[in-house]
C-alpha positions as CSV (number, residue, x, y, z in Angstrom):
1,X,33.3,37.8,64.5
2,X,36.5,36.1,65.7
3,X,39.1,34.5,63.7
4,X,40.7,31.6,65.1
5,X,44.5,30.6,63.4
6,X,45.6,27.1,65.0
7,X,49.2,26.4,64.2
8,X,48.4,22.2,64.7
9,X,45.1,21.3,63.3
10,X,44.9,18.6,64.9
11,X,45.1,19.6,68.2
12,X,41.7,18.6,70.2
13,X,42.9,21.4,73.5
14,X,43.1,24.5,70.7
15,X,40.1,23.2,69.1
16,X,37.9,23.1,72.1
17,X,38.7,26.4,73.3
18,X,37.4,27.6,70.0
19,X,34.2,25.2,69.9
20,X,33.5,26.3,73.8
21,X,29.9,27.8,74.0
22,X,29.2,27.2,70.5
23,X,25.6,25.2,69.3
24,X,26.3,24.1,66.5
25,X,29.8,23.8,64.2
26,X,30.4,23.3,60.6
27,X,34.0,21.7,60.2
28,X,35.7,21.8,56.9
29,X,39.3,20.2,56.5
30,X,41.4,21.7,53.7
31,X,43.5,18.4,52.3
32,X,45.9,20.6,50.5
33,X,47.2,22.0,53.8
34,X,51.2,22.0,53.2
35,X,51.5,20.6,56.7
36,X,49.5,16.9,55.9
37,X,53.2,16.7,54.0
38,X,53.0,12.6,54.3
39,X,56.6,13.1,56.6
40,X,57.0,10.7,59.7
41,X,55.3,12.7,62.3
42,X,53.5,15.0,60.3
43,X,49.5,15.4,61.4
44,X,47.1,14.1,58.9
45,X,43.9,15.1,57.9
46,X,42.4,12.5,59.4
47,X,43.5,13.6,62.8
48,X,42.8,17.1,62.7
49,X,39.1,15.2,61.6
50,X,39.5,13.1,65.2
51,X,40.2,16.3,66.8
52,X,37.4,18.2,65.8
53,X,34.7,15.1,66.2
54,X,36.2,14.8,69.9
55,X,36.8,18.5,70.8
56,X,32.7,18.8,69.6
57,X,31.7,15.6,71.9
58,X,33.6,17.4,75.2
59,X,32.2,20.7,74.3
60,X,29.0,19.5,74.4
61,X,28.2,21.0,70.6
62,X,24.3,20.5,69.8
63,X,24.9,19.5,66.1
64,X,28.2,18.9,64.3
65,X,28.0,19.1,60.3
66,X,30.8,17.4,59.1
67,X,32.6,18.1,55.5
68,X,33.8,14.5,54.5
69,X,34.0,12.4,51.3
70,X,31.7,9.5,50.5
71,X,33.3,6.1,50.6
72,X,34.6,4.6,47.4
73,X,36.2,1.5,48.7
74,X,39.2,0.1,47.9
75,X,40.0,2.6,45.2
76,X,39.2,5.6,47.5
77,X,41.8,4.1,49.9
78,X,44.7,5.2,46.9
79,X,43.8,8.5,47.2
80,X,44.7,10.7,50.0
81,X,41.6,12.8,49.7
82,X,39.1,10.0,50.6
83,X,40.9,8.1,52.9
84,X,41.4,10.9,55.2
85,X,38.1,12.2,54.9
86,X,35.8,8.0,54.5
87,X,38.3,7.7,57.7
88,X,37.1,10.4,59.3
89,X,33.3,10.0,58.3
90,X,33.6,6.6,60.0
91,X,35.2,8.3,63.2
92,X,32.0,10.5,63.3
93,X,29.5,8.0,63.5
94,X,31.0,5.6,65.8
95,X,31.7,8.3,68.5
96,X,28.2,9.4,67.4
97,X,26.5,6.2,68.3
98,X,28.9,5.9,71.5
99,X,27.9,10.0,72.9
100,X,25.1,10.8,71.2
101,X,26.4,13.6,68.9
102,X,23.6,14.7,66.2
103,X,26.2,14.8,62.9
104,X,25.0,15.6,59.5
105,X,27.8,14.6,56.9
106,X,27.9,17.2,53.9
107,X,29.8,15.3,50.6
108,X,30.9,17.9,48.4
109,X,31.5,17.4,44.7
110,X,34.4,18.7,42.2
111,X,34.5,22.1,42.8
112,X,33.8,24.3,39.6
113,X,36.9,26.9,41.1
114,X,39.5,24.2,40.2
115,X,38.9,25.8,36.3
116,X,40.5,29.2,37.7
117,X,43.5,27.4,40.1
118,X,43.6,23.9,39.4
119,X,42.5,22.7,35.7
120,X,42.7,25.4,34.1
121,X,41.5,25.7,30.5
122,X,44.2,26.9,27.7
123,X,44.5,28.7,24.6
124,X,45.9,26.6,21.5
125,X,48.6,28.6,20.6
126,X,47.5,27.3,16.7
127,X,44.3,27.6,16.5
128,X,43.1,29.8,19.4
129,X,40.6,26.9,20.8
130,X,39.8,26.8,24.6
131,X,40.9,24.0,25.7
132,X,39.7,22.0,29.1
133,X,40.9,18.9,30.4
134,X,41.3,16.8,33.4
135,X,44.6,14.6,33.2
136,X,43.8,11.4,33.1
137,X,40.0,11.6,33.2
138,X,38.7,9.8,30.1
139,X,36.1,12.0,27.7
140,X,33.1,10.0,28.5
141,X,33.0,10.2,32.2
142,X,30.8,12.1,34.4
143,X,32.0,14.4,37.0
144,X,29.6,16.0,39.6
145,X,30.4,19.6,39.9
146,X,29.7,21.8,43.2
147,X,29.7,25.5,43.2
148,X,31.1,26.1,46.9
149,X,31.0,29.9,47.1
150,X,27.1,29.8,46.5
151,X,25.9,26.9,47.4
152,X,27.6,25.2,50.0
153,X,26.6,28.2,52.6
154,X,23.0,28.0,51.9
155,X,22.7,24.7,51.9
156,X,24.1,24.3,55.3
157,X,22.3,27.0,56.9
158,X,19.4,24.9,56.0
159,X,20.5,21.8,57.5
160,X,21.2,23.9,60.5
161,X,18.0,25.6,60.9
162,X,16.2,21.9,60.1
163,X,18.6,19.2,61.4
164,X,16.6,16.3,62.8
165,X,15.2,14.9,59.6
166,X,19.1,14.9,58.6
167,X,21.1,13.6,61.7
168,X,23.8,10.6,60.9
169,X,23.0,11.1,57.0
170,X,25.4,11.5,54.0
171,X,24.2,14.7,52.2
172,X,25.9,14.7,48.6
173,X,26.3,18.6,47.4
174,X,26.0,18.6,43.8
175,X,24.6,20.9,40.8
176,X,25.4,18.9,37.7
177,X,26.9,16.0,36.3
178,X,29.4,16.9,33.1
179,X,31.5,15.4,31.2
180,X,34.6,17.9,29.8
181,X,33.2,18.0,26.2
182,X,30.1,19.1,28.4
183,X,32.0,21.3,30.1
184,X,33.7,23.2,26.2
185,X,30.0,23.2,24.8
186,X,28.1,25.5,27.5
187,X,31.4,27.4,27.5
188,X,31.4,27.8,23.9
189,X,27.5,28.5,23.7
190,X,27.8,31.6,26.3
191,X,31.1,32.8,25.3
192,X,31.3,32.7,22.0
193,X,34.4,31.3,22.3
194,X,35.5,28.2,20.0
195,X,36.3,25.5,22.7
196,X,36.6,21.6,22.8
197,X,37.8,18.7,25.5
198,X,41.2,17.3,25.6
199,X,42.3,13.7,27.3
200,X,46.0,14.7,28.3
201,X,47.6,11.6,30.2
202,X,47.9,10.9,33.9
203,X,51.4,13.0,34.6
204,X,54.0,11.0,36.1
205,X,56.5,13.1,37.4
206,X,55.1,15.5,39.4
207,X,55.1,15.7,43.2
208,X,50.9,14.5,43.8
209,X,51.2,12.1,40.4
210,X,50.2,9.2,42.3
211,X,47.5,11.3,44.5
212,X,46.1,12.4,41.2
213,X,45.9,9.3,39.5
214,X,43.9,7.6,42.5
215,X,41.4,10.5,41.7
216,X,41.0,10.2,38.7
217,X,40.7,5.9,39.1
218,X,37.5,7.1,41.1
219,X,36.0,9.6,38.8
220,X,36.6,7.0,35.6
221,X,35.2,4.1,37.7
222,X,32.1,5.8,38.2
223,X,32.5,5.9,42.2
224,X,31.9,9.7,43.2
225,X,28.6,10.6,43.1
226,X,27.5,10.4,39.6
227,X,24.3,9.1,40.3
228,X,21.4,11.5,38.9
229,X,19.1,10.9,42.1
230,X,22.1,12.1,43.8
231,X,21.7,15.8,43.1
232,X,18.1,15.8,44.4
233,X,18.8,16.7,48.3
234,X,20.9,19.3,47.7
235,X,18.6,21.2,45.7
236,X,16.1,20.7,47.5
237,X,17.9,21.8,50.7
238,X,19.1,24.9,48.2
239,X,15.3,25.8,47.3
240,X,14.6,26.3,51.3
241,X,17.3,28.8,51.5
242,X,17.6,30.5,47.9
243,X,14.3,29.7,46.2
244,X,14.6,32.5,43.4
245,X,18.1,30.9,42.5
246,X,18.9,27.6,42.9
247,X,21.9,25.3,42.5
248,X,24.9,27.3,40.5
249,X,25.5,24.8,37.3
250,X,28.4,25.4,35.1
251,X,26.8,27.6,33.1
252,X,25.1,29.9,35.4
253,X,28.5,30.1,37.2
254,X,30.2,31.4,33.5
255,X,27.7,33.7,33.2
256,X,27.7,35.5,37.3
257,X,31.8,35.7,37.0
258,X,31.7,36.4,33.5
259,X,35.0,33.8,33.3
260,X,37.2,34.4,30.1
261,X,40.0,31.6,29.7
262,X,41.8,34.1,27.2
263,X,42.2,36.6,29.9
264,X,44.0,34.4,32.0
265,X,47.1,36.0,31.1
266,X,46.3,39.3,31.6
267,X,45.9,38.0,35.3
268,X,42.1,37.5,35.2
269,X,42.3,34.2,37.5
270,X,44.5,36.1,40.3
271,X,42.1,39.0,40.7
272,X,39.1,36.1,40.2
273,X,40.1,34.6,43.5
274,X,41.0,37.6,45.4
275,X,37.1,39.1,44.0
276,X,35.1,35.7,44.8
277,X,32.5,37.6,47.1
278,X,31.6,40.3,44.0
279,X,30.8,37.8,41.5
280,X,27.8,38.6,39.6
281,X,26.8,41.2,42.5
282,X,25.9,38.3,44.7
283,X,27.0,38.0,48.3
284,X,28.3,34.4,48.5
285,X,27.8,32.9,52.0
């Protein structure tokens, strides 16, 4: 295996040489890279997306499967997130219908991780209660949760090995839809744990206040994938690849990486994401 580091992501000359000779590529953009910074002349997401849709087309790549972000109109365009990614879905499919390039658009949902490095649940320092919470995110909305470390691998080996029925679709990659008081109850139930949801406000003075708050205007406006048909695809692609397992839902994911929110302290989440590839015995693709 080689490992490629490219120090601009959006450039389309690095980007070919690494796409030369290759079949088929799956392209994931990370939206948290420090270098989309929002500074005059700073890349953006969307054009290291432009590079990798244009490098693919002059390297003459068989099938590109795309990691992108389902369009959520006018409110998706307040978030950083989904405008980079809609933008560079859209991208896709017009150079697609100009060349001829086979993509498949993969649409991932919340990923259940962001409870060890992102949202993570607390202690009550009164009460000893597990706490989880999404700031902002108002106690009776859905949010569709992905398990990436299990499922997104499988799931795109089986697009890969199957594209045609697939080509120029939207494929939404989601276990379960949960609200947070969803979320406190299975953790409760398999850890023992007392645990309840909390509704903390949007924060307002923090660096990514106004890239969180256009996030969480989609999730509480219902426009990211909380459909229930939605999930269907995925597990279906899933069952092709993983029959005797399935989609990783909240709870099954608790229960393979044995997560304890009280041990967070003690360092649990640091050697969590440095361990991903042991959890539960399982090789995670």
């Amino acid at each position: 295996m080689t490992v490629h580091v490219l120090s601009d992501p959006t450039s389309k000359a690095g980007l070919l040489e690494i796409f030369s000779g290759s079949q088929v590529v799956f392209a994931n953009t990370n939206t948290l890279d420090k270098r989309y910074d929002g500074k005059p002349g700073s890349p953006t997401e969307f054009q290291a997306l432009q590079a990798i849709v244009d490098a693919a087309i002059e390297a003459k790549v068989e099938l590109l499967v795309l990691s992108c972000l389902p369009d959520a109109g006018e409110l998706g365009d307040k978030s950083p997130d989904f405008f980079n990614k809609v933008k560079g879905m859209k991208y896709a499919k017009q150079k697609a219908d100009e060349t001829g390039l086979k993509v498949v658009y993969v649409q991932l949902g919340w990923y259940i991780t962001n409870f060890i490095d992102g949202h993570d649940p607390v202690v009550h320092e009164v009460d000893g209660v597990v706490e989880f919470a999404m700031q902002g995110l108002k106690q009776d909305k859905r949010v569709p949760w992905v398990s990436t470390y299990t499922d997104l691998g499988p799931i795109v080996k089986a697009l890969i090995d199957n594209p045609e029925p697939y080509i120029g679709k939207e494929i939404p990659i989601v276990a379960e839809l949960l609200t947070m008081e969803e979320i406190a109850r299975i953790y409760e139930s398999i850890t023992g744990q007392p645990s309840r949801a909390t509704s903390p406000p949007l924060p307002t003075q923090t660096p990514h206040a106004a890239h969180w708050a256009g996030l969480m205007g989609i999730l509480n406006s219902e426009a990211y994938m909380v459909d229930e048909g939605i999930m269907q695809l995925a597990m279906e692609l899933m069952k092709k690849e993983k029959p005797e397992e399935g989609m990783t839902g909240w709870g099954k994911w608790l229960q393979d990486t044995k997560f304890d929110a009280k041990k967070k302290k003690e360092g649990y989440g640091e050697v969590i994401s440095t361990t991903r590839q042991k959890w539960g015995g399982r090789k995670f693709v």
